[in-house]
C-alpha positions in Angstrom: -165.6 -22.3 -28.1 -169.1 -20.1 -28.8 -170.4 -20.2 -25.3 -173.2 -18.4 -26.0 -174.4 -20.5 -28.4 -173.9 -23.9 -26.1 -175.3 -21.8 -23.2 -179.0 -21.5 -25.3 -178.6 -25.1 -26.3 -178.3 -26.5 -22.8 -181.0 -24.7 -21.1 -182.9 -26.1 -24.2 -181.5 -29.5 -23.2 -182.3 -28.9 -19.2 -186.3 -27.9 -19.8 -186.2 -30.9 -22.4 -185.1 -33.7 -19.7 -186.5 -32.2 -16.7 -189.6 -33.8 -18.4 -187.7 -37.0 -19.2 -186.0 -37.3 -15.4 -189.7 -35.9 -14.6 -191.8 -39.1 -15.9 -190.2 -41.9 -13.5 -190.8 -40.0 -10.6 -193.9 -40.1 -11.4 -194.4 -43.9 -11.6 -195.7 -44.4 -7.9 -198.3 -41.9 -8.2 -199.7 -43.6 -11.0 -199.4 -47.2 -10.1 -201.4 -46.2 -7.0 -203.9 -44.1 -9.5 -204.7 -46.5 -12.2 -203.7 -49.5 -10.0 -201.0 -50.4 -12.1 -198.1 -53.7 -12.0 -194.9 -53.0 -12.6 -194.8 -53.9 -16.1 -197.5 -51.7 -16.9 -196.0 -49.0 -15.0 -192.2 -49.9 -17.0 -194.3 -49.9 -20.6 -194.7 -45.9 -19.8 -191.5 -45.3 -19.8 -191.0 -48.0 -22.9 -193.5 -45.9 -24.9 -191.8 -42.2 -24.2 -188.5 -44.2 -25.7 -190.0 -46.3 -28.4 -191.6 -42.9 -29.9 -188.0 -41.4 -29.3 -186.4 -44.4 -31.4 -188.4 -44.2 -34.3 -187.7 -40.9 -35.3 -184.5 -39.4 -33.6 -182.1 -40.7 -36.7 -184.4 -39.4 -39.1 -184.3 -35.8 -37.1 -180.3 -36.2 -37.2 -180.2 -37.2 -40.6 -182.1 -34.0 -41.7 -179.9 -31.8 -39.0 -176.8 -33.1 -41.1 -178.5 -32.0 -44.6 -180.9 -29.1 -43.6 -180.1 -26.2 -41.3 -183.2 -26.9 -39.0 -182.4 -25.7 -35.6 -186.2 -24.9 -35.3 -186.3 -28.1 -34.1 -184.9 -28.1 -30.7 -187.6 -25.6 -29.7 -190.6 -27.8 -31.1 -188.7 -30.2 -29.7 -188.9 -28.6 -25.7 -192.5 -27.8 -26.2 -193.4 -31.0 -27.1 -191.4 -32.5 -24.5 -192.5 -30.8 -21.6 -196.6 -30.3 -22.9 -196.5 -34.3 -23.4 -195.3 -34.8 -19.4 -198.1 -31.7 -19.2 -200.9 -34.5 -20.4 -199.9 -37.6 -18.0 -201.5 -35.1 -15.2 -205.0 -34.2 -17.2 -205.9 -37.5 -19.1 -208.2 -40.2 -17.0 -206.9 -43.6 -19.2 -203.9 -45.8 -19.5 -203.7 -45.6 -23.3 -204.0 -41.7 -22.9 -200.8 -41.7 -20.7 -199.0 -44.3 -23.3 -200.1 -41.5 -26.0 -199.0 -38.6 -24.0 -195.9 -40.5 -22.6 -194.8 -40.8 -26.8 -195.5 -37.2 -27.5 -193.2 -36.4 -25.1 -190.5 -38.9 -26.0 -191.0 -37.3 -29.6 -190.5 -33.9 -28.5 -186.7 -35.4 -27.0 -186.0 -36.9 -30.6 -186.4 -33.6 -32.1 -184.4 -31.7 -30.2 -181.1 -33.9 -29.2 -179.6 -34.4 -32.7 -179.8 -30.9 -33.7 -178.8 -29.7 -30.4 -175.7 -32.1 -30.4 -175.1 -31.0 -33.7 -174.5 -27.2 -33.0 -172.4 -28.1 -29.9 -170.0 -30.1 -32.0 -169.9 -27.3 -34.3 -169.4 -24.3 -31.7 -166.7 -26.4 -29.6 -163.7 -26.0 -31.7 -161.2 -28.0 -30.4 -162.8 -28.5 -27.0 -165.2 -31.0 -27.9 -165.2 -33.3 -25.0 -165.8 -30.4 -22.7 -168.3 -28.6 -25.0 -170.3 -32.3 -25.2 -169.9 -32.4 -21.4 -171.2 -28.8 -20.7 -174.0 -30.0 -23.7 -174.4 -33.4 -20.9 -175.0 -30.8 -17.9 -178.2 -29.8 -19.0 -179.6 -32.7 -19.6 -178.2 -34.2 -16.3 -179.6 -31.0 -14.1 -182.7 -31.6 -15.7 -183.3 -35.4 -14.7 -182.0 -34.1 -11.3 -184.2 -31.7 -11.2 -187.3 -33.5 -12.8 -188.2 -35.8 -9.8 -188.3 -33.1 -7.5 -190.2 -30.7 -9.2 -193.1 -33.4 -10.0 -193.3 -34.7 -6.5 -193.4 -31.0 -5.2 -196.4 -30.8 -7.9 -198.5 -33.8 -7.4 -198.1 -33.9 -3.6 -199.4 -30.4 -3.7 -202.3 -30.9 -6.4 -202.4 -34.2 -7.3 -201.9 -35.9 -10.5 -203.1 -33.2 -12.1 -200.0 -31.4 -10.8 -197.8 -32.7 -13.5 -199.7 -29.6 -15.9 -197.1 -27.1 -14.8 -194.7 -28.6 -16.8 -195.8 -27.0 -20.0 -195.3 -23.7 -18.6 -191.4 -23.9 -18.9 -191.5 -25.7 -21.9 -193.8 -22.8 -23.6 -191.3 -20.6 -21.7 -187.8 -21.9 -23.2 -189.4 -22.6 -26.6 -190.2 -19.3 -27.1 -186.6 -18.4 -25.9 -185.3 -20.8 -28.2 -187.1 -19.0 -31.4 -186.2 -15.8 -30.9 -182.1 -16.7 -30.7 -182.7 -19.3 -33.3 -183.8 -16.8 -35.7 -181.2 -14.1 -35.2 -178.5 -16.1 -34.3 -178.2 -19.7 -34.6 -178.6 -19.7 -38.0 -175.0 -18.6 -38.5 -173.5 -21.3 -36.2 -175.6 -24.4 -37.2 -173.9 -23.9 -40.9 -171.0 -25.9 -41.7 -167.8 -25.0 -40.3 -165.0 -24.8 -42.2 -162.3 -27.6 -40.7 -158.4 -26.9 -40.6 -156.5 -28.7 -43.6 -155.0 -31.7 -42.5 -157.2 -32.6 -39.7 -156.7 -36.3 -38.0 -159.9 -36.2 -36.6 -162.7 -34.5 -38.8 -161.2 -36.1 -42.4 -161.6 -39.1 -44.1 -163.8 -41.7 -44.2 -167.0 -42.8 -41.9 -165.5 -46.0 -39.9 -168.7 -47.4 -39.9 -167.4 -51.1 -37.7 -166.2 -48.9 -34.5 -169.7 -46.8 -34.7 -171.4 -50.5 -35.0 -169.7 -51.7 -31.8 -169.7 -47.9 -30.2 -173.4 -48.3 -30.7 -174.0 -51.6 -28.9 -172.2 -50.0 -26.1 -174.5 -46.8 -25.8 -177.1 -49.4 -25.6 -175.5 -51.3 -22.5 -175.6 -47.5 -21.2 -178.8 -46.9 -21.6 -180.0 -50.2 -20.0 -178.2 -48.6 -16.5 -179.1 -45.8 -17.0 -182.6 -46.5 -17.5 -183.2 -49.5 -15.3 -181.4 -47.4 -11.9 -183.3 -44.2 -12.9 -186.8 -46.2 -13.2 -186.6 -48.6 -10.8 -184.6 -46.6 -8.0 -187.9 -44.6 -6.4 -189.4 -47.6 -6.1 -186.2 -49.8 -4.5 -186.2 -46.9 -2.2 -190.0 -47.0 -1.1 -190.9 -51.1 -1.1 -187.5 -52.5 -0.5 -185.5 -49.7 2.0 -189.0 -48.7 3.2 -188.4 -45.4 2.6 -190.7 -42.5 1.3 -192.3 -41.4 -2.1 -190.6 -38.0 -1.3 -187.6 -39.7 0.1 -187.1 -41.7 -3.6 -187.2 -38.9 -5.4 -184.7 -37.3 -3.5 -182.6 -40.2 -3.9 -183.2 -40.3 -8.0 -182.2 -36.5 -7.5 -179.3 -37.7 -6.0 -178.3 -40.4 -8.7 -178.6 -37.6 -11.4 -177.0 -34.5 -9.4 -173.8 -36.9 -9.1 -173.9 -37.1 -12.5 -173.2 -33.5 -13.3 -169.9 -33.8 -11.5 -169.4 -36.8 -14.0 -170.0 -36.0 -16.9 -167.7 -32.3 -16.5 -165.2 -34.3 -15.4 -165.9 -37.2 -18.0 -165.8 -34.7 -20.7 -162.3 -32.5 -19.6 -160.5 -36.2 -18.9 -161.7 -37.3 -22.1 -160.3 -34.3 -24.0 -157.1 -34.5 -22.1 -156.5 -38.6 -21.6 -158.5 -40.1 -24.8 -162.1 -41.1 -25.3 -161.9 -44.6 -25.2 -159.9 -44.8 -21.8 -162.3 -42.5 -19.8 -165.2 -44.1 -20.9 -164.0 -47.8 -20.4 -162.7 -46.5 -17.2 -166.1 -45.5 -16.1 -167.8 -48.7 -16.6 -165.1 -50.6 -15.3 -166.2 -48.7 -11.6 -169.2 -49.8 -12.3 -168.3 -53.6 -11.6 -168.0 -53.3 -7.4 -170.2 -50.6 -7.2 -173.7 -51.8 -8.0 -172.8 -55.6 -6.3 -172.6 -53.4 -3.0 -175.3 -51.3 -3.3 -177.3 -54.1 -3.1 -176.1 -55.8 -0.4 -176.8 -52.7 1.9 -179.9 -52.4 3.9 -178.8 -49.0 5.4 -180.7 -46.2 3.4 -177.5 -43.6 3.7 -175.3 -46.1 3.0 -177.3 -46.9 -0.5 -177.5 -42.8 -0.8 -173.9 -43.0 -0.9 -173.1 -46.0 -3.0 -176.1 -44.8 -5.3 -174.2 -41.4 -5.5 -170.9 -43.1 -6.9 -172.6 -45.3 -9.6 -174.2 -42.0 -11.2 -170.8 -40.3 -10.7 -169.0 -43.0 -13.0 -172.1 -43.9 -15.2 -171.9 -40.5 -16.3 -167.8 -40.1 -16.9 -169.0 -42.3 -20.3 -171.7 -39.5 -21.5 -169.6 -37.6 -23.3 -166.6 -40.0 -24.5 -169.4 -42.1 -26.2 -171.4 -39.3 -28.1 -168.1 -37.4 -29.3 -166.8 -41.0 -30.0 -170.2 -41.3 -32.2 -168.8 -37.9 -33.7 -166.0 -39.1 -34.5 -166.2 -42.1 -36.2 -169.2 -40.8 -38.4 -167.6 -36.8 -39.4 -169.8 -36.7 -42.5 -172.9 -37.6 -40.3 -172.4 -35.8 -37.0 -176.1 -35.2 -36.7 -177.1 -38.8 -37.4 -174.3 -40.0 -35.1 -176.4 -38.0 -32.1 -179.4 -39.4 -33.2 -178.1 -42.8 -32.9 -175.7 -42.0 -29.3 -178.5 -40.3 -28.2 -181.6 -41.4 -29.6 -181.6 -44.6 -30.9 -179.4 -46.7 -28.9 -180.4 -45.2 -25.8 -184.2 -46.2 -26.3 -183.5 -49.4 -27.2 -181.5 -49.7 -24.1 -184.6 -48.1 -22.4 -186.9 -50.8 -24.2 -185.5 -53.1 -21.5 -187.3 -51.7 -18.6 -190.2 -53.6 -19.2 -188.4 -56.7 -19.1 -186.7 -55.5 -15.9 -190.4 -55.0 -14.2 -191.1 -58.1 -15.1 -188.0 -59.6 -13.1 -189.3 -57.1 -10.7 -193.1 -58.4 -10.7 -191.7 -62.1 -10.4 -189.0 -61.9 -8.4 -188.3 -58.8 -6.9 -187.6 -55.4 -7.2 -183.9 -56.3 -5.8 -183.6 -58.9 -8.7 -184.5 -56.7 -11.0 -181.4 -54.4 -9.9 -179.4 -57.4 -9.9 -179.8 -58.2 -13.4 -178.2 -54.5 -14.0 -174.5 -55.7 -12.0 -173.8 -58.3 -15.5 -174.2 -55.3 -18.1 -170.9 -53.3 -17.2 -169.2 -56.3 -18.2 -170.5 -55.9 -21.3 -169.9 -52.7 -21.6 -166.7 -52.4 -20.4 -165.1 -55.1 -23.0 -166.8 -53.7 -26.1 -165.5 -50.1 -24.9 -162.3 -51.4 -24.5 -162.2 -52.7 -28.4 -162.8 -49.4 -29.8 -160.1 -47.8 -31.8 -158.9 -44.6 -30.5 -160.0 -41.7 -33.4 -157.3 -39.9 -34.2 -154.9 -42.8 -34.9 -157.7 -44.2 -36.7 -157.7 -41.4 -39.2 -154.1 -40.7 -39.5 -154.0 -44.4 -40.6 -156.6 -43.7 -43.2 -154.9 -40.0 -44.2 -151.6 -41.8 -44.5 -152.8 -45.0 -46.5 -155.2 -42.0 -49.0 -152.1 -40.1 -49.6 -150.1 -43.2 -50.7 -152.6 -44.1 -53.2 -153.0 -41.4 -54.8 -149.3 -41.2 -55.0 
């Protein structure tokens, strides 16, 4: 495994979603600002994905045919200079606007940066994928904190000091890209006989494997929107205190998705992941039927610890299925399918505006099902491709 290489590429990834984790926390502050609903307030968040949609297959398609690593610095800057914006412009469409550079900036830098992890992990790929998942997952931890700090200090406006990491890191990001990273986002030769990295593209498991990242992403997205504001109108909490709780939610996640990725490597892909979602099932029934803020804290915790075990099954799953497209894969496992999981959260404030922000979490306890019995279908990789080795060699025989 090139650690050093994976090092550079998850700070990348922790600057890049510190913005991400950064833009739901600030979702209270500007529903009191531009007077906002719900929905309005959810099609933010819609807009940073939808602009993230469009063109993260498109980066990973490139990634797989170009060597163009100079897109995971472009891809911080605009990242964390679009969350920059939300704090300096005075309209609703301006914050849609800014919202989508910023959701551009994470579809230019996750397939590439996926990319050279799966290429600098050897045979550790689950734990490199995992490491790759820790940066991303520090930086939605970290994200709600840092903005509250910021706009409770200075306001809206606030939310500027954000572009002074990302300006930061992408110059970082430069400099090893051009005397290093060149070397390491090139092809890597594979050992003969492989199981896993021969053969075909199974194109029917990456179909299903997709539908599932989707049903991930609606979780994901729906607890990491909707969460601060649970904890402020429904546990009558603080705008500090749901931050810290979204903090929470992600920081639990780190210890997931290390744990997600070594159990996957050692256990199978398919088992950890379905395992995770089926701990899903009790967990989110009874963190609604508490009323006790710690108690929530803690069953809040455990649904971000198991949500995460599936991060890095499913994207090295992606991998796996597609080894002639490992950068279009990521674009899909981590671009595509996740917005259009994220494109539910307007649909979940309007639950929310109708009928409740605990109806709204409600609607979130059916998807594991979903997820847990489409996971559950997937064939396990390296049997798949001995199959298709074994049934090569006989015709050409």
């Amino acid at each position: 495994m090139e650690y050093q290489t994976i090092a550079f590429v998850l700070l990348g990834h922790l600057v890049t979603d510190i913005s991400q984790g950064a833009l739901p926390a600030l979702l209270p502050f500007l529903i009191v600002a531009y007077h906002l609903s719900y929905t309005a307030a959810a099609f933010i968040i819609f807009a940073a994905n939808i602009a993230s949609s469009i063109v993260q297959p498109v980066f990973g398609y490139l990634a797989d045919r170009f060597s163009i690593p100079w897109l995971m610095p472009v891809g911080v800057l605009l990242a964390g200079t679009g969350l920059a914006a939300i704090g300096l412009v005075s309209h609703y469409p301006w914050l849609l606007v800014a919202a989508m550079v910023s959701g551009f900036g994470a579809a230019a830098f996750h397939p590439q940066g996926a990319r050279l992890v799966n290429r600098a992990a050897g045979e550790k790929k689950g734990t490199a994928m995992s490491i790759f998942g820790v940066g991303g997952t520090l930086g939605f931890a970290l994200g709600p904190v840092l903005v509250t700090a910021a706009v409770l200090h200075w306001g809206l406006k606030g939310a500027a000091i954000f572009a002074l990491p990302a300006v930061g890191t992408a110059g970082l990001l430069a400099w090893y890209w051009s005397t290093h990273i060149e070397a390491a986002s090139a092809p890597r030769p594979e050992k003969a006989g492989d199981p896993i990295e021969t053969g075909g593209d199974a194109w029917g498991p990456f179909a299903r494997l997709t539908v599932v990242v989707i049903t991930r992403a609606v979780l994901f997205y729906g607890f990491n929107t909707f969460v601060p504001l649970y904890w402020i109108h429904v546990l009558r909490q603080s705008q500090a205190a749901g931050a810290m709780a979204l903090t929470c939610f992600s920081l639990a996640g780190i210890l997931g998705n290390l744990l997600g990725g070594f159990a996957a490597d050692r256990f199978g892909h398919v088992r950890i992941a379905a395992g995770g979602f089926v701990l899903l099932l009790p967990l989110i029934p009874a963190f609604l039927a508490l009323t006790s803020e710690p108690a929530a804290l803690a069953i809040l915790v455990l649904i971000g610890f198991a949500l995460s075990t599936t991060y890095s099954p499913l994207i090295i799953l992606g991998q796996r299925y597609l080894p002639n497209r490992i950068g279009f894969s990521a674009g899909v496992t981590l671009g595509l399918g996740v917005t259009i999981g994220g494109v539910t959260t307007p649909l979940l404030g309007q639950v929310a505006d109708h009928h409740g922000l605990w109806a709204a979490l409600a609607v979130l306890s059916l998807v594991p099902l979903v997820s847990a019995g489409l996971t559950l279908t997937l064939p396990r990789p390296v049997h798949m491709y001995k199959r298709q080795a074994t049934q090569a060699d006989g015709v050409r025989r």
